[in-house]
ROKOLSE-625441 format. One line per 3 residues: number of its first residue (from 1); their letters; for each residue y, x, z of N, C-alpha, C, O. Coordinates in pm, whole numbers. Last residue first. Layout:
N
NUM) A) Y,X,Z,Y,X,Z,Y,X,Z,Y,X,Z; ...;
//
This chain:
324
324) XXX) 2258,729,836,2158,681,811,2105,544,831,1991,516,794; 2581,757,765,2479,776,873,2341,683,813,2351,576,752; 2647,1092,539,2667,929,612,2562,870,644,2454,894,589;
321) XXX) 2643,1349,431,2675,1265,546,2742,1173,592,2847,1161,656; 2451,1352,218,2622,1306,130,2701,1240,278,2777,1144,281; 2231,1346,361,2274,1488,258,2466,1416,241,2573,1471,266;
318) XXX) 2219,1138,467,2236,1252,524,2276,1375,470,2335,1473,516; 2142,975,203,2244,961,334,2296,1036,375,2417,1046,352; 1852,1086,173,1979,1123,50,2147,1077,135,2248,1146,122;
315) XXX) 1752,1092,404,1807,1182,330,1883,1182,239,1972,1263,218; 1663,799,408,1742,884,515,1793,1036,451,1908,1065,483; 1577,729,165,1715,691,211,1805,731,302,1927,725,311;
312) XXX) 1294,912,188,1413,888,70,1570,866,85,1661,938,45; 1145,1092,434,1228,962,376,1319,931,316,1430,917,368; 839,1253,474,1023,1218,398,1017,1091,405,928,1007,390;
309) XXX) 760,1305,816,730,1235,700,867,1225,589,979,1193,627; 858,1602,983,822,1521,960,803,1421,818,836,1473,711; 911,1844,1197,847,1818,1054,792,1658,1052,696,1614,1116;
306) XXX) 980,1835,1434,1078,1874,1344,1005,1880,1231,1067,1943,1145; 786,1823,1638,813,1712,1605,938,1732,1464,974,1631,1404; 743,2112,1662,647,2017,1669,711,1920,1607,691,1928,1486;
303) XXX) 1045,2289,1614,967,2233,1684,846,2140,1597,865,2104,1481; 1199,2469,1394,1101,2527,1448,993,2443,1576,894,2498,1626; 1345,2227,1140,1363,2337,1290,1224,2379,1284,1143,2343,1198;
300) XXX) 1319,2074,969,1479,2089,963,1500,2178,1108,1604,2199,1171; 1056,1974,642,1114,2060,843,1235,2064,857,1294,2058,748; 920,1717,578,1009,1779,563,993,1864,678,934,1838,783;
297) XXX) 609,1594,368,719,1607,453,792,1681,437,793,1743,330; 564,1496,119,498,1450,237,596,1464,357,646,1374,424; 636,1434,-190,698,1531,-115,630,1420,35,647,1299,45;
294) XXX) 417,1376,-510,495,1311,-345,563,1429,-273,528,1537,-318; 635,1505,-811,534,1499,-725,540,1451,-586,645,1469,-525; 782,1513,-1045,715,1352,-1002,631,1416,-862,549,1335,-818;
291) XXX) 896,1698,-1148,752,1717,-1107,719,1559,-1072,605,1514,-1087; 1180,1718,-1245,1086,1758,-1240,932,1768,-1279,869,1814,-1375; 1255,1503,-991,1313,1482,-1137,1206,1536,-1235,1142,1457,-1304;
288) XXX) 1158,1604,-739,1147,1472,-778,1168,1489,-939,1064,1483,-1004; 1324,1896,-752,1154,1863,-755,1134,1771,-803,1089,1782,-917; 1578,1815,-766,1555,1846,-873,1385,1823,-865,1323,1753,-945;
285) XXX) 1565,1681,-508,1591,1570,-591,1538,1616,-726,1478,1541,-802; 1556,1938,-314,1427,1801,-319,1446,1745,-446,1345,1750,-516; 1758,2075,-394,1662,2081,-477,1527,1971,-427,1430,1939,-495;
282) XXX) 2001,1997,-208,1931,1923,-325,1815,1918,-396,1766,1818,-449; 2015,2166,-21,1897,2099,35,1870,1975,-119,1774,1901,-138; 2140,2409,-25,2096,2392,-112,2008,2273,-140,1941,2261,-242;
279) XXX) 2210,2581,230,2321,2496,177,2258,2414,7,2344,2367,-68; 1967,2594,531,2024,2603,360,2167,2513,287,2199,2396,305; 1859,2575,712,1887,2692,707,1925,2702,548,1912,2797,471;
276) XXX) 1704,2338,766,1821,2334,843,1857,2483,795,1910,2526,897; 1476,2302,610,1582,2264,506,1754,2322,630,1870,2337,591; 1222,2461,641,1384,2496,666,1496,2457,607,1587,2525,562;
273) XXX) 1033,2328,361,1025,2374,511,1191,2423,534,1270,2417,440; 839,2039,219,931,2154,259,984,2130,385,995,2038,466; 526,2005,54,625,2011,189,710,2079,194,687,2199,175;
270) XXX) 420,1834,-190,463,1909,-164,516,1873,25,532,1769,90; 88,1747,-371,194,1706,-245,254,1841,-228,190,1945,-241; -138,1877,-561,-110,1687,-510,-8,1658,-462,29,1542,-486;
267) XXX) -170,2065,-743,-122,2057,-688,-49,1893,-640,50,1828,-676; -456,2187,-839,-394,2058,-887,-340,2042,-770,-413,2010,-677; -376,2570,-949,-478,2476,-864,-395,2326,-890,-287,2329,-948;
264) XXX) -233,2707,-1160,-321,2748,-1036,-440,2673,-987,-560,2702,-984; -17,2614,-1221,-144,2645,-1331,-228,2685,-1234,-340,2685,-1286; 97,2500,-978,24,2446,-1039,-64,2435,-1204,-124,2349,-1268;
261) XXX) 232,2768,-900,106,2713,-834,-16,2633,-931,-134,2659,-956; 426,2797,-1074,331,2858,-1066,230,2854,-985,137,2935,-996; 579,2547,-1041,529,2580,-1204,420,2697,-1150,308,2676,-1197;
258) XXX) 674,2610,-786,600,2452,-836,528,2492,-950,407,2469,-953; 801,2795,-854,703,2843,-788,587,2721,-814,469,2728,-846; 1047,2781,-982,932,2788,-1037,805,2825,-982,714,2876,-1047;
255) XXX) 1139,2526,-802,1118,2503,-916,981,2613,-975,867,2576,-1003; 1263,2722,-635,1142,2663,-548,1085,2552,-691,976,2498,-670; 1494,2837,-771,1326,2914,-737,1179,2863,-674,1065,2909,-663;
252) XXX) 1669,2684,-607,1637,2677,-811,1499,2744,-834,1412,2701,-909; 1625,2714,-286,1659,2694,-445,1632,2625,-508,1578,2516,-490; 1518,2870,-50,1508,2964,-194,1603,2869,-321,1646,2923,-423;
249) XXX) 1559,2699,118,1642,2807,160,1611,2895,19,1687,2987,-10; 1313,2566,125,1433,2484,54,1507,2634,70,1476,2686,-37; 993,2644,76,1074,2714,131,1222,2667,110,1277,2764,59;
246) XXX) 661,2488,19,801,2521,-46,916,2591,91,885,2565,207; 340,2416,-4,471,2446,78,561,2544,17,534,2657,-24; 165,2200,-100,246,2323,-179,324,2322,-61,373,2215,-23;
243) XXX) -193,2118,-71,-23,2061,-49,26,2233,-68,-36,2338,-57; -430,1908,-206,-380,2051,-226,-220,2063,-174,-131,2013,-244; -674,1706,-66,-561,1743,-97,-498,1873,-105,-513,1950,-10;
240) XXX) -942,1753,-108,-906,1623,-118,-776,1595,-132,-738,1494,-191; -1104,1996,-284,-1029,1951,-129,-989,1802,-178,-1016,1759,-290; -1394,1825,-295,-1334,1888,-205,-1225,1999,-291,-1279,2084,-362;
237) XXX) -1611,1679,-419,-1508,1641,-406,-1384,1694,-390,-1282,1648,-441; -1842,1852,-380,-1798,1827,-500,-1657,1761,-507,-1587,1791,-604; -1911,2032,-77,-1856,1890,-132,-1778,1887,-231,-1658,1910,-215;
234) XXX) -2045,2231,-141,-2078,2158,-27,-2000,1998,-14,-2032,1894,42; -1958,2343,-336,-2096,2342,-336,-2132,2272,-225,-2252,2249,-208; -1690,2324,-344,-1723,2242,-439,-1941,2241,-413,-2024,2163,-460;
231) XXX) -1578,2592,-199,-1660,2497,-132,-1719,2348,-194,-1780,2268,-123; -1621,2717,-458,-1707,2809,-371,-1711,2625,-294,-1803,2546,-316; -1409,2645,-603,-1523,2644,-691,-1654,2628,-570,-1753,2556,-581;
228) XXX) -1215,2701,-443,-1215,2565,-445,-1355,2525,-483,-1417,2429,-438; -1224,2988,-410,-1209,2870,-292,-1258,2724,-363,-1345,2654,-311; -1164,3043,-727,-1305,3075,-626,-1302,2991,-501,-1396,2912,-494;
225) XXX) -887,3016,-732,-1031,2922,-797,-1122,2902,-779,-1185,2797,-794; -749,3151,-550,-767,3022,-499,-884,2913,-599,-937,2805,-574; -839,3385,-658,-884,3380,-546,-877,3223,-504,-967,3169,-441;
222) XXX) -745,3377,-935,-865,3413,-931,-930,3350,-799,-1034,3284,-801; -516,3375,-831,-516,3268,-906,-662,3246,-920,-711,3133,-919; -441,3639,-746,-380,3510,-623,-493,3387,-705,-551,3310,-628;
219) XXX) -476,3793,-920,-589,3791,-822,-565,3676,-752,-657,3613,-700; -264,3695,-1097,-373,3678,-1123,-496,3679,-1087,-595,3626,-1139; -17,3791,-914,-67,3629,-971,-179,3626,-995,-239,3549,-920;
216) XXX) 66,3921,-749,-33,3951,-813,-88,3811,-834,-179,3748,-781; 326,3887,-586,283,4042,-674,234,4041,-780,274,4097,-882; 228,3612,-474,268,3636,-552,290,3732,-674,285,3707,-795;
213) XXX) 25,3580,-229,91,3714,-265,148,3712,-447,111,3797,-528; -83,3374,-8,62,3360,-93,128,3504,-186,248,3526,-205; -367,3288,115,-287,3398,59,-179,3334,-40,-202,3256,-132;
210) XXX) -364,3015,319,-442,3066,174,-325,3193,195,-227,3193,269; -554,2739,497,-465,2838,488,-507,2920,418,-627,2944,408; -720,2442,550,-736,2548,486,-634,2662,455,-642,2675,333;
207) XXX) -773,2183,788,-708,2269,698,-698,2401,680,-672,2478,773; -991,1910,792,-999,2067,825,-866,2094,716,-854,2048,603; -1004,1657,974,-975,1681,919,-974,1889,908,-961,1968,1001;
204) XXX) -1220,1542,1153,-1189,1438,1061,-1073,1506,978,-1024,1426,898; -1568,1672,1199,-1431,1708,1201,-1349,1559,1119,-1410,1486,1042; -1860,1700,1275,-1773,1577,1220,-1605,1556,1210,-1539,1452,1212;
201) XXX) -1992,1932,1269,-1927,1893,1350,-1831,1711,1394,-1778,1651,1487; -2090,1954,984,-2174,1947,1109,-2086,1892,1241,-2135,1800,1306; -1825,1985,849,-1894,1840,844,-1995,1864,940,-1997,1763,1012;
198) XXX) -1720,2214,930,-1649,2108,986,-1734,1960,958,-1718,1855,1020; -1906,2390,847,-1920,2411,1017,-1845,2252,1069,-1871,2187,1171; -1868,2374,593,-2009,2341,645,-2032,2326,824,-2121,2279,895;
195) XXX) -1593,2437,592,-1618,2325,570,-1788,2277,594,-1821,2159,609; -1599,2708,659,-1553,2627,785,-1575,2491,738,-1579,2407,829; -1746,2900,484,-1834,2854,598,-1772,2714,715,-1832,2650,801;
192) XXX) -1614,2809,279,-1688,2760,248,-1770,2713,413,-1818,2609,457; -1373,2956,336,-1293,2857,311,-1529,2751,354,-1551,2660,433; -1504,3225,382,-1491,3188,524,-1454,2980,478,-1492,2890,552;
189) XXX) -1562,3266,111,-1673,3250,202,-1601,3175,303,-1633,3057,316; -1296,3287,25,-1420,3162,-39,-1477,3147,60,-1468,3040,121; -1221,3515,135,-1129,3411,158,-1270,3301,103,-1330,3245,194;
186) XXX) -1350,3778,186,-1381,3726,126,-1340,3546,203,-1403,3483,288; -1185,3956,468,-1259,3905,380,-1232,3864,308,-1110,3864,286; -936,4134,521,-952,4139,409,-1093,4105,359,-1144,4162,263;
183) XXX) -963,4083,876,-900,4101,765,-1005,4164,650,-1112,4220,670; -1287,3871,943,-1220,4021,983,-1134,3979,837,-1167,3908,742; -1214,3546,957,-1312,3647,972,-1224,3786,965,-1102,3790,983;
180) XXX) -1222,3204,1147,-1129,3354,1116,-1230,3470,1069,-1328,3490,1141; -1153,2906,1213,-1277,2996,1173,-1134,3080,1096,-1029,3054,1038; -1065,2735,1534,-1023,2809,1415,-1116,2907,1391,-1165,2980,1477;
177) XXX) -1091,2374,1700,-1155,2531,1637,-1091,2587,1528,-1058,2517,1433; -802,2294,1847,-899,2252,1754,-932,2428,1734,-869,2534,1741; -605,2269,2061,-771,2262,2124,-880,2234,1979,-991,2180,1982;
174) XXX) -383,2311,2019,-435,2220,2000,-577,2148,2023,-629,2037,2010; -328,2582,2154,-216,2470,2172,-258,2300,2129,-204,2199,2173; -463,2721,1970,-519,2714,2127,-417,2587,2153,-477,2482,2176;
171) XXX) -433,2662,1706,-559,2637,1766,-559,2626,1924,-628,2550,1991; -164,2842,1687,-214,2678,1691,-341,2590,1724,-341,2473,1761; -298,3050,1751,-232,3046,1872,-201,2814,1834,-211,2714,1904;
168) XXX) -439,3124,1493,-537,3103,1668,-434,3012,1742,-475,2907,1792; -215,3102,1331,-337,3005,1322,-392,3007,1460,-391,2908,1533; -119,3338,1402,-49,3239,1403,-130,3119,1434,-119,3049,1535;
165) XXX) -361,3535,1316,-245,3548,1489,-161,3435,1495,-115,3421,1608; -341,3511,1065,-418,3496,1171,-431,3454,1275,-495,3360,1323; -81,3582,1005,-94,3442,969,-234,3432,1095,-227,3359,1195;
162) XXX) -49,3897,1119,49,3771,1117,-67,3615,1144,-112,3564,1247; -241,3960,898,-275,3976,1045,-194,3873,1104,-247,3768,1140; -305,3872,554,-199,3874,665,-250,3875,776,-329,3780,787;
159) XXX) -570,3853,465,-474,3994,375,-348,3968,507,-302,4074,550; -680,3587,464,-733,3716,520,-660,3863,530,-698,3960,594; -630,3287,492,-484,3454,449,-549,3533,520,-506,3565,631;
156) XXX) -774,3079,603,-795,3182,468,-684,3318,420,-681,3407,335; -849,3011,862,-770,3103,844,-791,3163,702,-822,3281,686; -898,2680,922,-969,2762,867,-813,2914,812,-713,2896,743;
153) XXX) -940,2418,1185,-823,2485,1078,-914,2627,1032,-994,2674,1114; -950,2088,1273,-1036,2253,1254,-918,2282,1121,-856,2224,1032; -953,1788,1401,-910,1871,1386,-965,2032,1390,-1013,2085,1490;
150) XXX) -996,1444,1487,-1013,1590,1559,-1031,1688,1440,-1132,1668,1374; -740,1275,1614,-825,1318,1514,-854,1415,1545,-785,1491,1614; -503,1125,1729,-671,1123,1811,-776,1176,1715,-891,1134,1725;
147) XXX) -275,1195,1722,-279,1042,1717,-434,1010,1739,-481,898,1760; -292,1488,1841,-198,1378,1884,-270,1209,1868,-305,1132,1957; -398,1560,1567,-500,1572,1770,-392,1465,1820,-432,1349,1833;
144) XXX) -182,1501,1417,-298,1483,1348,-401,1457,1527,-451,1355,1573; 28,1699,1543,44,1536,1518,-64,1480,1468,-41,1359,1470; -127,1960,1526,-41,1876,1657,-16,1741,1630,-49,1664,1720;
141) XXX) -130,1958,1222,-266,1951,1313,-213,1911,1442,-263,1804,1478; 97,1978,1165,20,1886,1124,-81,1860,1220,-105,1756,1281; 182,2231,1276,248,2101,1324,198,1979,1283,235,1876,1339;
138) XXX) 7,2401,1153,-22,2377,1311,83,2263,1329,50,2190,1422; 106,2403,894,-26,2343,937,-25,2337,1059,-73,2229,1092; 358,2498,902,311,2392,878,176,2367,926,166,2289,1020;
135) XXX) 261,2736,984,334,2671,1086,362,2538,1075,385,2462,1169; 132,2831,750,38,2840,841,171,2789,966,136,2842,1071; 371,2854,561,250,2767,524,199,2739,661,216,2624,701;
132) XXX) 630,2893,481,607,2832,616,520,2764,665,523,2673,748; 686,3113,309,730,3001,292,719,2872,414,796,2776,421; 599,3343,326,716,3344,416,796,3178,390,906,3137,427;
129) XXX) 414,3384,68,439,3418,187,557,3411,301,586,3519,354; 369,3034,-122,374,3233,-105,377,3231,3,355,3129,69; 126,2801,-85,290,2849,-96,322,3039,-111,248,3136,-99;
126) XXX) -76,2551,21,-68,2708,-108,50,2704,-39,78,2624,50; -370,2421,163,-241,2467,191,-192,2607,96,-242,2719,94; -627,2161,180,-583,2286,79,-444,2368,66,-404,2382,-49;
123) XXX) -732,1960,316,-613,2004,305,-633,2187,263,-647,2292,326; -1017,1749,361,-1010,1812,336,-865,1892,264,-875,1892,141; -1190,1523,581,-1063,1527,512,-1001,1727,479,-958,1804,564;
120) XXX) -1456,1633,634,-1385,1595,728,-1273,1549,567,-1321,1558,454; -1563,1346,620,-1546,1402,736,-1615,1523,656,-1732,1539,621; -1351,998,480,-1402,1153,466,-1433,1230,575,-1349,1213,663;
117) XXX) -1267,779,578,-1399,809,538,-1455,918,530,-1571,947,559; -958,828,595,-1096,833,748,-1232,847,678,-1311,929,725; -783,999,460,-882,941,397,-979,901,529,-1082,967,544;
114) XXX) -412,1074,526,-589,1153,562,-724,1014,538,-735,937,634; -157,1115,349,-246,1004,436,-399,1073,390,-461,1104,288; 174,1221,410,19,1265,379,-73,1140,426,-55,1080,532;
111) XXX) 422,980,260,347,1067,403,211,1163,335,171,1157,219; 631,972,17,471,932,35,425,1060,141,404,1179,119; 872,980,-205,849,993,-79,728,920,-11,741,800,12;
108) XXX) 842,951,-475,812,1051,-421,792,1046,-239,706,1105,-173; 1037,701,-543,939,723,-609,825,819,-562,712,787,-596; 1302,750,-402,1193,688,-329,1068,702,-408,971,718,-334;
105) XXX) 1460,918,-539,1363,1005,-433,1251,914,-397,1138,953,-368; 1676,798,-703,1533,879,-739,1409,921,-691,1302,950,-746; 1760,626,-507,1691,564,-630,1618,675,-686,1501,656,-718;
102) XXX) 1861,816,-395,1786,747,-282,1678,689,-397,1555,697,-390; 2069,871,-512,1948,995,-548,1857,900,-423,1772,970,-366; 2235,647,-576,2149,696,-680,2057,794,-657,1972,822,-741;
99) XXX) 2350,609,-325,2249,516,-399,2194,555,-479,2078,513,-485; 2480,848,-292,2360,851,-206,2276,731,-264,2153,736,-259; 2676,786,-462,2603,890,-504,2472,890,-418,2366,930,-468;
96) XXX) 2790,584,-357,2702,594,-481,2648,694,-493,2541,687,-554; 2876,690,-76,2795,590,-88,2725,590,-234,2602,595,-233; 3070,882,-235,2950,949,-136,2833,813,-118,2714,833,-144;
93) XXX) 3266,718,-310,3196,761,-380,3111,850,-332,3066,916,-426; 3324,636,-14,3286,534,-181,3215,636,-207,3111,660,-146; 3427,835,105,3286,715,129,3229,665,59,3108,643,52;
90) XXX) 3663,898,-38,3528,988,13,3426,915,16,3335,926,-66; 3767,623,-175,3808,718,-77,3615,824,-121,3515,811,-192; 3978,594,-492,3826,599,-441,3854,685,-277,3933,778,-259;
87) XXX) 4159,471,-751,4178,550,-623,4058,510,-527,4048,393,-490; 4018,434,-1087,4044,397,-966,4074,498,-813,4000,592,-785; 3920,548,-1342,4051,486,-1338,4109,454,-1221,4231,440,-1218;
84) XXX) 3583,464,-1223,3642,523,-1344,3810,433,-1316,3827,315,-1285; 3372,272,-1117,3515,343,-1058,3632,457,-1132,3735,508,-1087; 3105,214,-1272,3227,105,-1130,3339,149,-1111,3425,65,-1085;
81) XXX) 3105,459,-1425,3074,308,-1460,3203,193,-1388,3306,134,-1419; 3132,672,-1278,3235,631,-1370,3227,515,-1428,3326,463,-1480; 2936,644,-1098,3050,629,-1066,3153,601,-1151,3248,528,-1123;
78) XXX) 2675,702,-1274,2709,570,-1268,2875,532,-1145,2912,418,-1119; 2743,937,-1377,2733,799,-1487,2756,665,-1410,2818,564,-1444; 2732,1066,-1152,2825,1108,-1233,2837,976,-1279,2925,901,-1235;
75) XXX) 2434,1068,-1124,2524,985,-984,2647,973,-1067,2687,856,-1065; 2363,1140,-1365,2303,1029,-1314,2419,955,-1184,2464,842,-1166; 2429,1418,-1306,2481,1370,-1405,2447,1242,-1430,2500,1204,-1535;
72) XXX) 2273,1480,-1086,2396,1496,-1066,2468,1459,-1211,2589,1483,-1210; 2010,1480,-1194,2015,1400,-1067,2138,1404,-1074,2166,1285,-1067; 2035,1652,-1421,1988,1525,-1449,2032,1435,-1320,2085,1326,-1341;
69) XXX) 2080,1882,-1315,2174,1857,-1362,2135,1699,-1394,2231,1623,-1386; 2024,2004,-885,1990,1966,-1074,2070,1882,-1168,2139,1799,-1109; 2050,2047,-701,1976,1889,-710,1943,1894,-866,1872,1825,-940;
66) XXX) 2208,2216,-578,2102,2245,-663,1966,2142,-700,1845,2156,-717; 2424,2186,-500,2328,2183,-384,2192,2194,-451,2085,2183,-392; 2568,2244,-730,2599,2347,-657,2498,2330,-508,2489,2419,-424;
63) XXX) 2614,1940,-847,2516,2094,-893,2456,2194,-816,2339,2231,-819; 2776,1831,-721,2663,1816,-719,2586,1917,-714,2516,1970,-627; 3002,2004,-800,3011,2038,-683,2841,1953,-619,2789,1988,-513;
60) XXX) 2998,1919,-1100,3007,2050,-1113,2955,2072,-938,2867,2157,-926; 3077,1679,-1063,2942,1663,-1138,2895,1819,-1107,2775,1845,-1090; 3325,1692,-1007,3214,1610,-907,3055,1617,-946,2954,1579,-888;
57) XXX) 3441,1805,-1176,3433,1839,-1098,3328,1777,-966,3281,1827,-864; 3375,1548,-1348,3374,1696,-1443,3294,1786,-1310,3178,1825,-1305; 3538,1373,-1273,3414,1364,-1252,3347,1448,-1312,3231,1413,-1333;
54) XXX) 3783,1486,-1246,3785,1492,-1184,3598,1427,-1155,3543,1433,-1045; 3837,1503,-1571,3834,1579,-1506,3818,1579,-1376,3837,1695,-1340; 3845,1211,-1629,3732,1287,-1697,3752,1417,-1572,3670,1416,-1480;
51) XXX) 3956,1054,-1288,3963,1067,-1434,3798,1208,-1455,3714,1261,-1382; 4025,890,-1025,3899,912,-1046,3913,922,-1237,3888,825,-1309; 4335,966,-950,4254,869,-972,4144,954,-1008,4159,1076,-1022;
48) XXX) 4452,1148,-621,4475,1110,-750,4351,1007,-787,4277,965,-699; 4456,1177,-354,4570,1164,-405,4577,1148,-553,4686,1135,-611; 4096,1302,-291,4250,1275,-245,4391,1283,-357,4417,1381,-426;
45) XXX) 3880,1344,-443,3933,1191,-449,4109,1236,-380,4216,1198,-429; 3843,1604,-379,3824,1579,-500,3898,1456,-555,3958,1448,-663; 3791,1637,-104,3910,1695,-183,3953,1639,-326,4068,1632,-372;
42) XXX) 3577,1433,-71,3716,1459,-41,3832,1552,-105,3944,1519,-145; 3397,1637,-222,3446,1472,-278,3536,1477,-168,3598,1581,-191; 3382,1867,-17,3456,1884,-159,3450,1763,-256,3496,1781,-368;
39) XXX) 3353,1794,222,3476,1812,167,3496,1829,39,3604,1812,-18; 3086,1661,141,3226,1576,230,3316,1631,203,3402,1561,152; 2929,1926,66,2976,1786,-7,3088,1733,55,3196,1769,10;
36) XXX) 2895,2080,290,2982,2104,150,3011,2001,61,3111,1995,-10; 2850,1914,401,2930,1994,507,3027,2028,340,3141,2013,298; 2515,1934,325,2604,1806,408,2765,1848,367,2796,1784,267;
33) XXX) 2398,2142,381,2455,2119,252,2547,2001,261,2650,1992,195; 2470,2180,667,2541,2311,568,2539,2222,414,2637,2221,339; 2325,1974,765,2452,1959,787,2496,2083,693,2595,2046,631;
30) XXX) 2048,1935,771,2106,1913,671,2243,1945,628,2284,1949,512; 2004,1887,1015,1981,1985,984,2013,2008,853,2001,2126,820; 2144,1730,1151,2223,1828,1192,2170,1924,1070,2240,2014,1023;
27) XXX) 2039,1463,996,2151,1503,1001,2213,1608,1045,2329,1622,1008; 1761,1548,1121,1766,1537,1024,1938,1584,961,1966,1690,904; 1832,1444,1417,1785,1594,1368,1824,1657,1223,1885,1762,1200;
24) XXX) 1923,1201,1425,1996,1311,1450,1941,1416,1391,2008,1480,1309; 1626,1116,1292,1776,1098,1197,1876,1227,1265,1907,1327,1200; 1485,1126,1554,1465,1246,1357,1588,1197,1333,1673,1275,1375;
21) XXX) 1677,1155,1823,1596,1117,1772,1590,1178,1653,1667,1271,1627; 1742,1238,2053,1861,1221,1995,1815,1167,1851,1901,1138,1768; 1545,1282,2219,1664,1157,2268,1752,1136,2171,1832,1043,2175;
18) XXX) 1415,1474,2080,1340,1377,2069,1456,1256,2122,1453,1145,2067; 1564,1710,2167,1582,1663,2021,1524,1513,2017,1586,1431,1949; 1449,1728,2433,1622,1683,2390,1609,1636,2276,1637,1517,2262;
15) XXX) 1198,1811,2350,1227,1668,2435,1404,1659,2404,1455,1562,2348; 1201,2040,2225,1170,1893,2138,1162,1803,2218,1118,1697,2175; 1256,2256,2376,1400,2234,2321,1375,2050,2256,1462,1964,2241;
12) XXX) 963,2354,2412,1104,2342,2528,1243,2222,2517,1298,2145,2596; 883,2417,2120,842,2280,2240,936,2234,2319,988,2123,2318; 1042,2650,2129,1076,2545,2033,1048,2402,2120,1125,2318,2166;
9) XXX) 914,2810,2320,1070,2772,2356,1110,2666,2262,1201,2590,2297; 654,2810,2192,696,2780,2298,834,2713,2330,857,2595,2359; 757,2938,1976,680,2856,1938,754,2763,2072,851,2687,2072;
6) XXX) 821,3214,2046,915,3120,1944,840,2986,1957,926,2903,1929; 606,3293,2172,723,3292,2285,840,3140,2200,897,3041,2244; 406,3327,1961,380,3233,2084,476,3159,2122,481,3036,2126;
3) XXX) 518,3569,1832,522,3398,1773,503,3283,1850,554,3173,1831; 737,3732,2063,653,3732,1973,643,3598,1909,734,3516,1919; 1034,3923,2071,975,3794,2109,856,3764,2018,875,3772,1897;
//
């Protein structure tokens, strides 16, 4: 099945999802790390009191969604505060715990917001490879033509055929221009020629797709300096935003990638992607703790409408499943 066919059949499937609306979504997609919590604070509360050892264990089964030890020794503190000594059902103490990482997350949870003054608005897209850079961007750019902006995407992963081939096919689905040059150009140039092509044009937003080759940090690091340096000649400003796409299905690892981007380049916003394919979906909270950095959006599928803006309360809810 090629990327088109996946793409396609995703569309297919985003009118059902759309009746059942983002929260459903959200909640299904969440449901593996979900799934492990409920039972194991259930297990945890049934039949005895809320003692040292049993918030030992609650502190220990936090952990394990990889929220980190600060976020899970925070919910810890403050259950034993109110409920220390007491017979607690599941809910309870799933309700505090969702109060407290809701209390961390909201600090972070901040949409992308595209500057209208700027033409065009300028998105700088990092992540390694397989993180879900260039599918992010076409779902941006679909909701971006959607609300009436017009839209250019620039193929900088000259080194992936893939990503290429990905980028056009969002382009055609969106009717926005994509500048592409033969594999293994010179990534600056093309980053430089699409921002001179996007302000002639009056684009209101261009995004920029990048090499993720990790291997080789130091050409990776070389190459995204030169981008930035290169279109700095046409607008000193530029980019206007640098967004990190993250991969939730990696972790504790999506930590150091944060760390290695951002000796890299000034990493403004994160996105993450497949949170529906992980039992780990804490590490949003460890990012937050961290990095302070906004988290823009989320993915929890392969449709259009399955990426969307974070939301603090709806997630941390959903994670400790209860309804939003």
């Amino acid at each position: 099945m090629s990327y088109k066919d996946i793409v396609d059949r995703a569309d297919e499937q985003d009118d059902g999802d759309q009746k059942s609306g983002w929260l459903g979504k959200l909640k299904t997609g969440l449901s593996r790390s979900s799934t492990k919590l409920v039972g194991g604070i259930s297990d945890l509360v049934t039949k005895r009191l809320l003692d040292d050892d049993a918030l030992n264990d609650l502190e220990d089964l936090l952990i394990t969604t990889d929220m980190g030890m600060p976020a899970a020794t925070r919910a810890v503190e403050a259950i034993a505060e109110s409920r220390f000594g007491k017979e607690n059902s599941s809910e309870e103490i799933r309700e505090e715990v969702a109060a407290v990482l809701t209390e961390s997350l909201e600090p972070v949870a901040h949409p992308l917001r595209l500057n209208p003054e700027l033409k065009p608005h300028v998105v700088l897209v990092c992540g390694v490879n397989g993180s879900g850079k260039t599918t992010t961007i076409g779902k941006l750019a679909k909701q971006d033509v959607d609300q009436g902006r017009k839209v250019m995407l620039a193929a900088g992963d000259t080194f992936r055929a893939a990503a290429v081939e990905q980028l056009k096919i969002w382009g055609d689905r969106t009717n926005s221009p994509v500048i592409a040059r033969e594999l293994g150009s010179d990534a600056a140039g093309l980053a430089f020629d699409a921002l001179e092509q996007a302000k002639t044009e009056g684009a209101d937003v261009l995004y920029i797709d990048t090499a993720g080759r990790l291997q080789n940090k130091a050409g990776l690091m070389d190459e995204l300096k030169k981008i930035i340096r290169v279109m700095r000649k046409v607008d000193e400003t530029a980019p206007h935003t640098c967004l990190l796409v993250l991969d939730a299905t990696v972790g504790q690892n999506a930590l150091s990638q944060v760390e290695t981007f951002k000796a890299m380049v000034d990493v403004d916003g994160l996105a993450l992607t497949k949170l529906d394919g992980t039992a780990k979906g804490g590490v949003i909270i460890a990012l937050a703790d961290k990095f302070g950095l906004p988290v823009h959006a989320v993915g929890v599928g392969e449709g259009v409408e399955d990426l969307r803006p974070f939301e603090a309360r709806a997630f941390a809810r959903n994670l400790l499943g209860l309804e939003a």
